[in-house]
C-alpha positions, 0 to 999 in steps of 0.5 A, a space after each residue: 317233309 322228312 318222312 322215311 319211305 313206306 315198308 310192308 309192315 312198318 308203321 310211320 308218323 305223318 303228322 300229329 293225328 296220321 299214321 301209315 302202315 304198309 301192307 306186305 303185298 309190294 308188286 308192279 302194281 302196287 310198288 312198296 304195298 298199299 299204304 293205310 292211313 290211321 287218324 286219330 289219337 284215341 278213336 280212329 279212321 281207318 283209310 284205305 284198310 287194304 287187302 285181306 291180309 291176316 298180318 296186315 289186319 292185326 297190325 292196325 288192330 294193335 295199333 288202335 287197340 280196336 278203336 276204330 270208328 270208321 273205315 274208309 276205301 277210296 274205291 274198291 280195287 282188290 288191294 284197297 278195300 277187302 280188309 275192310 269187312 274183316 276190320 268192321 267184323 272185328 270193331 263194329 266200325 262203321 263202312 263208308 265209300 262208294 259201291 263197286 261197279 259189277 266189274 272183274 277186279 272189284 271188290 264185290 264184297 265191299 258194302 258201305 254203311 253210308 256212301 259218300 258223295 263229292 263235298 260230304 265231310 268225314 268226322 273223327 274226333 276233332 278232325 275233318 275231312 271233305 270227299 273229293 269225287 275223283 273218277 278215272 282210275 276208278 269210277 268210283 274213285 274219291 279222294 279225302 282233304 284234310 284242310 287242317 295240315 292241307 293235306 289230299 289222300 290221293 288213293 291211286 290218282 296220284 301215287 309217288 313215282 309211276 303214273 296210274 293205269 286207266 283201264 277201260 271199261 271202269 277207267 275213264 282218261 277223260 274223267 281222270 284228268 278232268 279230276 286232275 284239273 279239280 284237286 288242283 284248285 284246293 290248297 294243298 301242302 303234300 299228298 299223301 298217296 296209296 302207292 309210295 311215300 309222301 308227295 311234297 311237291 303236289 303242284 309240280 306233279 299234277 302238272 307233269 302227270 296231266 302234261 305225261 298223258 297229254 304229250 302221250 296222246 299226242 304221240 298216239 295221234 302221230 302213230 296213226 298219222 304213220 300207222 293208219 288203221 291199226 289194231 291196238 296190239 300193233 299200235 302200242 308197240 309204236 305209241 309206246 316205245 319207251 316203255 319196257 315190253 314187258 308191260 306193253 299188256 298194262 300200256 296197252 290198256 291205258 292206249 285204249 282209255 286214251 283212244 276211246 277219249 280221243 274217239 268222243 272227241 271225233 277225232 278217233 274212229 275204230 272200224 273192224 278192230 282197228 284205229 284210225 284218225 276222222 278224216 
């Protein structure tokens, strides 16, 4: 698909009835921004309405004349979800998604009118589309089908260019990937991300994402075999050094949700803040 590269604040035509608007919050977490998603032709669903950013709200509202009834946040992490009770002030729209867990990094404020459950279907107009329950970047993570030009919002399961952090305690590896495996039993054309543009190639990136955790944690397990009884600051240090470390502090969170999956597996144990491999 020849669709140019999100900007902060530029407004781009995925297909007939998807728009994308950027919001200007571009960072190591968030790439270019988090990308809204606008479907519709004269009433409107709003996805992902991002942070609360007055230039970022006002765009959507101008691009739908305030036309908006329904917004959608695929989970409630602070550059996802916040604009959404500023939007529904402003249009009366309806809120639906799921209630954020009582966690730091959360969007408490955030307070569906309907929450969704896996297979519930979302109308606009003549268009349809399916919620997708995908736990692991966020319990309460879902992701939106569009079987009409086979399509999945990914929300941050799966963003262009970079894997997704998994941060215990709400970010679960074995749920992630065990998600992974779902989207990819549905018939999928491209994938339209939080993060980064469009991802035209869906198969081939799920595959190297699940194939990216799974050789990580092989590596993991081979650290321990070397480094017996470590504590997780020392561990990631060996676990992952190809990474820059300047971000070891976020590796060093997806380290953890990687241990805690191999320890429900048995075959991790932590004793006395340090890891080690069942006997």
């Amino acid at each position: 698909m020849q669709i140019k590269a999100p900007l902060p604040g530029k407004f781009h035509q995925i297909n007939s009835s998807v728009h994308r608007i950027t919001a200007p919050n571009p960072g190591l977490m968030t790439g270019p921004g988090t990308n809204t998603y606008i479907i519709g032709e004269k009433k409107f669903l709003i996805i992902d309405p991002g942070p609360d950013i007055p230039e970022h709200i006002e765009n959507i509202l101008n691009f739908t004349n305030g036309d908006i009834d329904l917004i959608l946040a695929t989970h409630t992490h602070p550059d996802h979800s916040p604009a959404a009770k500023i939007l529904k002030k402003a249009t009366d729209a309806s809120v639906i998604g799921r209630l954020p867990p009582n966690l730091p990094d959360q969007d408490l404020t955030f307070v569906p009118d309907y929450e969704l459950e896996d297979g519930d279907t979302v109308t606009i107009e003549d268009k349809i589309l399916q919620a997708v329950s995908t736990p692991g970047h966020a319990s309460n993570h879902i992701c939106l089908y569009d079987a009409g030009h086979r399509c999945l919002f990914s929300g941050d399961h799966i963003i262009e260019g970079s894997s997704v952090l998994i941060n215990p305690p709400d970010g679960d590896m074995k749920s992630y990937l065990n998600s992974m495996k779902k989207i990819e039993t549905f018939d999928i054309n491209y994938i339209a991300p939080a993060h980064g543009g469009i991802i035209d190639n869906p198969y081939e990136v799920i595959k190297q994402t699940v194939n990216h955790r799974l050789e990580r944690e092989k590596k993991i397990i081979e650290c321990l075999r070397l480094h017996p009884k470590i504590k997780l600051s020392d561990l990631v240090k060996y676990a992952y050094d190809d990474t820059v470390t300047e971000i070891h502090f976020l590796a060093e969170r997806s380290l953890l949700a990687h241990l805690l999956k191999l320890k429900k597996e048995n075959i991790v144990i932590m004793d006395e803040n340090k890891w080690c491999l069942v006997l």
